[in-house]
C-alpha positions as CSV (number, residue, x, y, z in Angstrom):
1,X,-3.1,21.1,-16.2
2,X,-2.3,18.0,-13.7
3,X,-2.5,15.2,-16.4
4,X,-4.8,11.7,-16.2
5,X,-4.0,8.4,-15.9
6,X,-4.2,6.7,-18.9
7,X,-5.4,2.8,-18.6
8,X,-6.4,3.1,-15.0
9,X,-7.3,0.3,-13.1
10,X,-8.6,0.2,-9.3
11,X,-5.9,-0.9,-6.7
12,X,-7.5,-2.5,-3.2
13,X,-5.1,-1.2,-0.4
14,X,-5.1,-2.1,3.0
15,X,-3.7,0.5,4.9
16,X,-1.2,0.2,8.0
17,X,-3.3,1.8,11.3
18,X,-0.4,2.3,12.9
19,X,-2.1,5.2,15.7
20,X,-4.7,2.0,16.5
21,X,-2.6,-0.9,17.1
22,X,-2.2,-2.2,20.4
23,X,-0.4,-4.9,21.2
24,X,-0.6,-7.4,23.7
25,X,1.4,-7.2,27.0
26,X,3.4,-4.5,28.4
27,X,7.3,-3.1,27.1
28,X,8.3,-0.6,25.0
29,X,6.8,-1.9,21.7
30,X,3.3,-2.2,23.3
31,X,1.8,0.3,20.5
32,X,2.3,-2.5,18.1
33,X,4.0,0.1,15.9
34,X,7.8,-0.1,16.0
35,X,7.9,4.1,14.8
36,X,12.0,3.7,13.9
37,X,11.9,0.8,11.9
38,X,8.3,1.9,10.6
39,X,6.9,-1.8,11.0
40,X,4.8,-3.8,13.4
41,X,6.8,-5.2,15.8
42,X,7.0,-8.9,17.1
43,X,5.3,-10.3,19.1
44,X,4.9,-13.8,20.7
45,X,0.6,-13.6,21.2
46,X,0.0,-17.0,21.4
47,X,3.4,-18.2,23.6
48,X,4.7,-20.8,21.0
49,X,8.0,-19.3,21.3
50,X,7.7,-17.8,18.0
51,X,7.0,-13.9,17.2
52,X,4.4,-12.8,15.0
53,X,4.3,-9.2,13.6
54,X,0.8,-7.6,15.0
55,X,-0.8,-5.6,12.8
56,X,-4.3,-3.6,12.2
57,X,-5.5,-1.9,8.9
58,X,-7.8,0.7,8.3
59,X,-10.9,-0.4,5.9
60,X,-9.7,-1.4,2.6
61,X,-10.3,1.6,-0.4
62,X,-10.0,1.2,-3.8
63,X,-8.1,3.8,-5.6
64,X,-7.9,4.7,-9.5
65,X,-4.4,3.6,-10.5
66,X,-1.9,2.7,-13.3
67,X,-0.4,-0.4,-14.0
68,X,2.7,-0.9,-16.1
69,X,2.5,-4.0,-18.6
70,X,5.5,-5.7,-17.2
71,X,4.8,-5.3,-13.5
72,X,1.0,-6.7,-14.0
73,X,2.6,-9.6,-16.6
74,X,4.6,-10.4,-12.7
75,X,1.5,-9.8,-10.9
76,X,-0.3,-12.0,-13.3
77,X,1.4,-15.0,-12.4
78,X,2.3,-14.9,-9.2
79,X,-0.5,-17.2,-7.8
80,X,0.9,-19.9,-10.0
81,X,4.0,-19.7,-7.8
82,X,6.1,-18.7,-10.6
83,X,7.3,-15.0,-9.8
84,X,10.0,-13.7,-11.6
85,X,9.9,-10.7,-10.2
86,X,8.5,-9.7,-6.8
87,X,8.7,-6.0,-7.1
88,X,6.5,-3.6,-9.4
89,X,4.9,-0.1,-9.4
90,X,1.8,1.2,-9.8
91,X,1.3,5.0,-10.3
92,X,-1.5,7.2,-8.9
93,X,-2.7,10.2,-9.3
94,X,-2.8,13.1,-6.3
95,X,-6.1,14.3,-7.7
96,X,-7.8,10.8,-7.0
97,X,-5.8,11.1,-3.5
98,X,-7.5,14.3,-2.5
99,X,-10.7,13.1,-3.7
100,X,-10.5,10.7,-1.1
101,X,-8.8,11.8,1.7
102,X,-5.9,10.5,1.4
103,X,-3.6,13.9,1.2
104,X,-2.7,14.9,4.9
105,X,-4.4,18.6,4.7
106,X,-1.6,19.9,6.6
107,X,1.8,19.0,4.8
108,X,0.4,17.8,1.7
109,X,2.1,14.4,1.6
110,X,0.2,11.4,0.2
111,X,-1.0,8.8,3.2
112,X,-0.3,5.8,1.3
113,X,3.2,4.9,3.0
114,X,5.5,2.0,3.7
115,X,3.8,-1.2,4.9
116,X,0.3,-0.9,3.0
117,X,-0.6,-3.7,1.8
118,X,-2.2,-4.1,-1.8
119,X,-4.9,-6.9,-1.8
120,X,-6.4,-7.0,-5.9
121,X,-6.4,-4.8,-8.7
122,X,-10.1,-4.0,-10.5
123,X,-11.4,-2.8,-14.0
124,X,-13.3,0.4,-14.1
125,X,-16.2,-1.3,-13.6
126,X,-15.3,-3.2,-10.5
127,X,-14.5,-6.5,-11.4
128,X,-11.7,-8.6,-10.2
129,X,-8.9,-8.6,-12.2
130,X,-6.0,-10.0,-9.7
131,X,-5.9,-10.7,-5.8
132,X,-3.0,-11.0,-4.9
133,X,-2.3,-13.7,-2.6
134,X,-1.4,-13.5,1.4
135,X,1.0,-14.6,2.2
136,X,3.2,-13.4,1.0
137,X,1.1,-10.3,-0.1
138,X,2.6,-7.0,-1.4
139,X,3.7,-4.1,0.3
140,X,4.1,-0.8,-0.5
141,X,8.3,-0.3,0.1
142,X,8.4,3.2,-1.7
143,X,5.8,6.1,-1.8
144,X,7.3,9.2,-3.8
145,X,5.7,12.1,-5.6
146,X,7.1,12.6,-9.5
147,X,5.7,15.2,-11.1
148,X,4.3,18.7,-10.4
149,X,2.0,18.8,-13.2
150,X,2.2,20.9,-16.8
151,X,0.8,24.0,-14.8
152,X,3.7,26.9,-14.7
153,X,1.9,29.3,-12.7
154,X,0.7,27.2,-9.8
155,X,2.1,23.7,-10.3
156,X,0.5,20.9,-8.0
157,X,2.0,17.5,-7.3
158,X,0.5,15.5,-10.1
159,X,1.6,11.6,-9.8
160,X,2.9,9.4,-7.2
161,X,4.9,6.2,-7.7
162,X,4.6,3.2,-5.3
163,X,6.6,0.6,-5.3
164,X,5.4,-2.8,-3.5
165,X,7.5,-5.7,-2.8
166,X,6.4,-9.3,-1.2
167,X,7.4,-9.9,2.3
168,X,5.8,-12.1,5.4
169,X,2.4,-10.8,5.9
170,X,1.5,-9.5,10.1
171,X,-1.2,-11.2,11.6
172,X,-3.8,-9.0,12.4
173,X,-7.0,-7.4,12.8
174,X,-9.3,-5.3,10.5
């Protein structure tokens, strides 16, 4: 028995393409994707003598999810300007993962990771409940399974907690 969410909502995530970015000019960042820091890198596109990070998403999905009270309270009234708080989690559930593809086959490990960026939350039904606002947008920070489920016999990762925190949004390309 793997459990169900109970209130579930429908998170919009943007996730990071970090095999399709390509950024501009030669050096040894010129992926776009800095793979030991886990971030897009900086880059100066537009020679103002500031760096911009460079990034590119894959098409946004929406994915069955649970919010905690508190964290959408923060969420809530963040476009206000007034945010307590600018972390939160939102829990989701490996079944909905696998339903759509996003489980790598091969090791099992969810593909929402560091640097995803959450755009709104949805009802059921698909209507807006919360955008969040970018910048400074939310990112996921943390992306860790926590449960195997009530199974004893063949127990399968049940729930996976992601954290998202604010930070400077990339500028990029979808």
């Amino acid at each position: 028995m793997r459990g169900r969410l109970i209130f579930p909502f429908l998170a919009e995530l943007h996730r990071l393409d970090t095999t399709a970015m390509a950024g501009p000019g030669p050096g040894p960042h010129a992926s776009g994707y800095d793979a030991d820091f886990r971030e897009p890198v900086l880059v100066d596109a537009d020679d103002d003598g500031l760096a911009e990070a460079f990034r590119r998403e894959f098409p946004p999905v929406r994915v069955p999810c649970q919010v905690e009270p508190d964290a959408f309270e923060s969420l809530r009234m963040a476009p206000s300007g007034n945010s307590p708080r600018t972390s939160f989690e939102l829990v989701f559930h490996f079944r909905d993962l696998e339903r759509l593809g996003l489980v790598d086959a091969a090791t099992g490990d969810a593909l929402i990771r560091p640097s995803d960026r959450l755009r709104a939350l949805y009802d059921v039904t698909g209507a807006l409940v919360q955008a969040v606002r970018t910048p400074p947008g939310l990112y996921v920070t943390e992306a860790r399974p926590t449960g195997f489920g009530l199974h004893r016999r063949r127990p399968r990762r049940n729930l996976l907690l992601v954290t998202f925190n604010d930070r400077p949004q990339a500028r990029g390309l979808t």
